[in-house]
C-alpha positions, 0 to 999 in steps of 0.5 A: 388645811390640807391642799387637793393635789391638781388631779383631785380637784379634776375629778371633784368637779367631773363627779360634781358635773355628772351628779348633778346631770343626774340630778337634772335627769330625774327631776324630769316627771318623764323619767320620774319612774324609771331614774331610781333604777339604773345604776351609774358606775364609772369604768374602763367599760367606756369607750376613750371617745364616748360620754356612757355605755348603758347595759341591758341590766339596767347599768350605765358605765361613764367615762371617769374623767370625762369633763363635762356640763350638767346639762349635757350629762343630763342628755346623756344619760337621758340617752342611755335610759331611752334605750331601756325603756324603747327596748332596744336591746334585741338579741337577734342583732347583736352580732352581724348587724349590731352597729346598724341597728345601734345606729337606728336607736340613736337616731330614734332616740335623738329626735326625742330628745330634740322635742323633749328638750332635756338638757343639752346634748354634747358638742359631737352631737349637736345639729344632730336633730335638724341633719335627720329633719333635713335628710328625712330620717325624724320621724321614722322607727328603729325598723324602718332605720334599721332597714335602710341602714342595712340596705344602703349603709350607715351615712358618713355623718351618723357613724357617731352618734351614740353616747360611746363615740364611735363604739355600740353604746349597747352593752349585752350582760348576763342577767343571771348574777342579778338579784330578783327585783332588778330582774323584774323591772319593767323600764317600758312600763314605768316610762309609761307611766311616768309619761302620763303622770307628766301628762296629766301634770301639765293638763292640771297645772294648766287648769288651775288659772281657770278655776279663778275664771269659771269657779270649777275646782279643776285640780280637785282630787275628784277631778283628778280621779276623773282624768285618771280614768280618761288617761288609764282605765279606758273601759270608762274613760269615754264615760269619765269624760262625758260627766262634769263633775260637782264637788259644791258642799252647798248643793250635797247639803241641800239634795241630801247626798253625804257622799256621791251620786249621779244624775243620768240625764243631766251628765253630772257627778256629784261628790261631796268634798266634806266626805273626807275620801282618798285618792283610791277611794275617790276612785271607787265611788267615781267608778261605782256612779259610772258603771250606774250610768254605762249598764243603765240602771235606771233604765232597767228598774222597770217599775221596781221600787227606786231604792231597793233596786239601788240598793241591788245594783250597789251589791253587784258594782261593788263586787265587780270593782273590789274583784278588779281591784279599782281603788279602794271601798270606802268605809261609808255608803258602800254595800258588799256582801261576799255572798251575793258575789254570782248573783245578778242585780234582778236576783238580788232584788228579789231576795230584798224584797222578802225582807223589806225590814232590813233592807230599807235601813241601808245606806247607798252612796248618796244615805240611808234610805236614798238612791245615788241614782237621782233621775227617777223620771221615765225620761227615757221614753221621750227621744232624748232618752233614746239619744242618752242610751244608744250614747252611754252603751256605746261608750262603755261598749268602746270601753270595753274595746280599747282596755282588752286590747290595751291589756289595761288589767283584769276585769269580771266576767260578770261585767264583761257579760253585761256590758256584751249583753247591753252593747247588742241593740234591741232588735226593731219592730219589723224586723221581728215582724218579718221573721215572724212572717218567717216562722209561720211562711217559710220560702216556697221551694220549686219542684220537678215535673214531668207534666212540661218537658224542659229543653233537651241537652244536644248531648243526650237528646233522647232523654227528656228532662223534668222542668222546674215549676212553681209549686201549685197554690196552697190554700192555706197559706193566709192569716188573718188581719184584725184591725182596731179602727176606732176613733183612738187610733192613730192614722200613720200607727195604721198606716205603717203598720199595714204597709210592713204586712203588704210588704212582708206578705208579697215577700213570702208570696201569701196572696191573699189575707182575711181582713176584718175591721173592727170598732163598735162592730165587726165588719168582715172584708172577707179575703183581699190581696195584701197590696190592697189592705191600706187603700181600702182601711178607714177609720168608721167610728168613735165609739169603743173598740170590741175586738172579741167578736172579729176573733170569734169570726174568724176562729169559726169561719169555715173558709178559713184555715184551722192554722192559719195565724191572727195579727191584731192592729189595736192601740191596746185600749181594748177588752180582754182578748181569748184567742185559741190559735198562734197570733200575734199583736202590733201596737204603738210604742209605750202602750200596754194591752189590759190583759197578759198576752199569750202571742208576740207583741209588735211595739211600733216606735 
């Protein structure tokens, strides 16, 4: 058997070392997307004194013969790799202020690396970590480093601190001789990536023992599909991480959901696991139950049959997630139709209604002839429902937010519309009735008049100057109040609605207002000051509400402006309404009048 000269077996175990500190390095998860790219080459380009020089070609040239432990080799080259995915090679310095600027890296890079704890840094550089905790460099940004270092001096003790000695371990080559997928590399974004792979890794790993204590499957694929939106697609992370997820085969059997569906009120997602899904189409069926909830589907079915609507909304979620590209659709309870790709949900609704045949034998996620949107009561009138709207807008709407600032990827631009659109609040009661008060009142401007002569400048004192007055009382500027004071009225409904009148109507200086109470019959209080309406209303009957005859009095008063606009107070349990001039209704929130009206409608909430 030949024998290895002493030399040999030398160099045999610093390449041994050196493979296996690489070796160490890549199976980091950190490093796991960026660790296959460099290319480690041992040459002369290496400094005597130092351990490895990295380039900005993605190259890191080690020392040859430099001995060395696993573990340290694997400090160094997490060293060098950190340079390319900080960025830290800026042209800008490279001459003048080189050295001062490697310096600011190595610090930046060392205090990482003390918290990541991957192998063990050299000998030269331990202690390293705490001299900068101790002298209050960790902590800080290349910049700011950068700046003292220029300003003061690099410190004795940090002129060596790199990978190469006492040499920049920053190597500036020409990227021109380097092929094409080399050029397009992406060192920070693969880093990043890699991190929130570590991340979630470690969040799963530390999940699994409780699946034994709570009986929630923590590391399922559908919760990691769940945490992959909270961690990565920020638009519904916020929604993601409101929901639990229910993945019991038993309970899909038994509410007949053969994929998935959502339950709005309950904040649950259920996704049956004998559906056989992928990973990328996990990610598609749990985007599709979310973008349900965030533009608030049920909410806007407004009477439409349940299904069908459904079906509608699934036609345009669809659309929008195939165009962004999130996950892949999967072959079952999922509709898409090119041709209805520009068409809103309401759109699409009144094309399905025109072919009812068809449409009822689709299938959404949840089955055929099922909606995946399981909460069909009208929960949403009570205060919860309120509470769960205002929630859900604003989580999609911060959404929205955090994943165009965070360049996340491209979304539609029907989606951004209708999450804009959905983010903006209804306006309230009185301030629509305030405006309306606007419209029909416009502010009084003053005028000019010589009648009272104002006070001369001691310039010209010969000159007489106009004053400004009040412009003279103008007759027509009154409405009239109709009220419904039967018994079904409700006294605070009243009350704060004839507040809001007397406050608006002293605010556009309208100083007086025709008032007529109406119940089994009319009773005419003729004009009073706004202030006055709510000390004098009374509820005086209990019969039915007829409102016709207040109009009619009204309309044929001959003290009373032709234009002057009606505002009825009523609880809409009253008779058809034929109403010839501007007007307008307030009624409780919830309540409907029998008829179409022809004027705005005030909801009280």
């Amino acid at each position: 058997m030949a024998t290895r000269k002493k030399g040999q077996v030398h160099n045999d175990l610093v390449q041994d070392n050196r493979t296996l500190g690489e070796r160490i390095m890549k199976s980091s998860r950190i490093f796991s997307g960026v660790g296959d790219s460099i290319h480690v080459a041992p040459s002369e380009i290496c400094p005597r004194d130092g351990w490895a020089v990295v380039s900005n070609t993605g190259s890191i040239y080690v020392h040859p013969t430099r001995p060395g432990d696993p573990q340290e080799w694997a400090y160094v080259f997490a060293h060098c790799i950190l340079h390319l995915t900080f960025e830290h090679f800026r042209p800008d310095y490279r001459q003048k202020w080189q050295q001062e600027w490697n310096t600011a890296c190595d610090c930046y890079i060392a205090s990482f690396l003390y918290d990541l704890q991957l192998g063990e840094p050299p000998l030269e550089l331990k202690g390293l970590a705490e001299y900068l905790r101790a002298h209050n460099y960790a902590g800080r940004s290349e910049e700011r480093l950068f700046t003292d270092f220029c300003d003061f001096g690099i410190p004795e003790s940090l002129q060596a601190i790199g990978t190469a000695g006492t040499r920049p371990d920053l190597r500036h080559e020409s990227l021109n001789d380097l092929p094409a997928w080399r050029k397009s590399i992406d060192w920070s974004k693969n880093f990043g990536e890699g991190l929130v792979e570590a991340i979630n890794e470690v969040i799963e790993d530390a999940g699994q023992n409780a699946y034994y204590v709570t009986g929630k499957r923590l590391d399922s694929a559908a919760q990691r599909a769940r945490n992959w939106f909270i961690g990565r697609y920020p638009l519904l992370g916020a929604l993601a991480a409101s929901f639990e997820i229910i993945e019991d085969p038993l309970i899909c059997q038994r509410m007949q959901i053969s994929v998935a569906a959502v339950n709005v009120k309950m904040k649950e997602i259920y996704i049956n696991p004998h559906a056989g899904l992928k990973d990328e189409e996990l990610r598609f069926v749990m985007a599709h139950e979310l973008l349900h909830v965030g533009l608030r589907h049920d909410v806007r079915c407004e009477g439409r049959d349940h299904y069908l609507w459904n079906v509608a909304c699934d036609y345009v979620i669809n659309s929008w997630l195939i165009e962004m590209e999130v996950g892949d659709m999967p072959k079952i309870g999922a509709l898409y139709d090119p041709a209805l790709k520009s068409e809103s949900a309401e759109a699409i609704y009144d094309r399905i209604v025109t072919d009812l045949r068809l449409y009822r034998k689709l299938a959404t996620m949840r089955g055929i002839g099922q909606s995946d949107i399981l909460d069909e009561l009208e929960w949403w009138k009570s205060l919860e429902g309120r509470d769960l709207d205002d929630f859900y807008r604003s989580c999609l709407a911060q959404g929205l937010t955090l994943h165009q600032d965070q360049n996340r990827g491209y979304l539609s631009a029907g989606l951004i519309e209708e999450i804009q659109a959905l983010s903006q609040p209804p306006i309230p009661w009185d301030v629509r009735l305030a405006q309306w008060f606007d419209e029909h009142f416009p502010p009084l401007e003053k005028v000019r008049t010589y009648a009272r002569l104002s006070r001369r400048q001691s310039a010209t004192p010969d000159i007489p100057r106009p004053l400004w007055v009040a412009p003279p009382d103008d007759e027509n500027r009154t409405f009239g109040v109709l009220l419904d004071t039967s018994g079904s009225m409700d006294r605070h409904l009243l009350a704060q609605a004839l507040g809001a009148i007397a406050s608006y109507s002293l605010a556009r200086e309208v100083r007086q207002v025709r008032v007529v109470f109406c119940d089994a019959a009319i009773f005419d209080q003729g004009y009073m000051a706004p202030e006055a309406i709510a000390g004098s209303v009374k509820v005086r009957g209990r019969g039915g509400t007829v409102l016709q005859p207040g109009v009619d009095l009204l309309e044929c008063a001959a003290d009373f402006p032709r234009e002057g606009p009606l505002l009825i107070i009523t609880d809409g349990y009253c008779d058809r309404l034929r109403i010839k001039r501007e007007h307008a209704f307030l009624i409780p929130q919830g309540n409907r009048l029998p008829f179409t009206p022809q004027g705005e409608v005030f909801r009280i909430a």
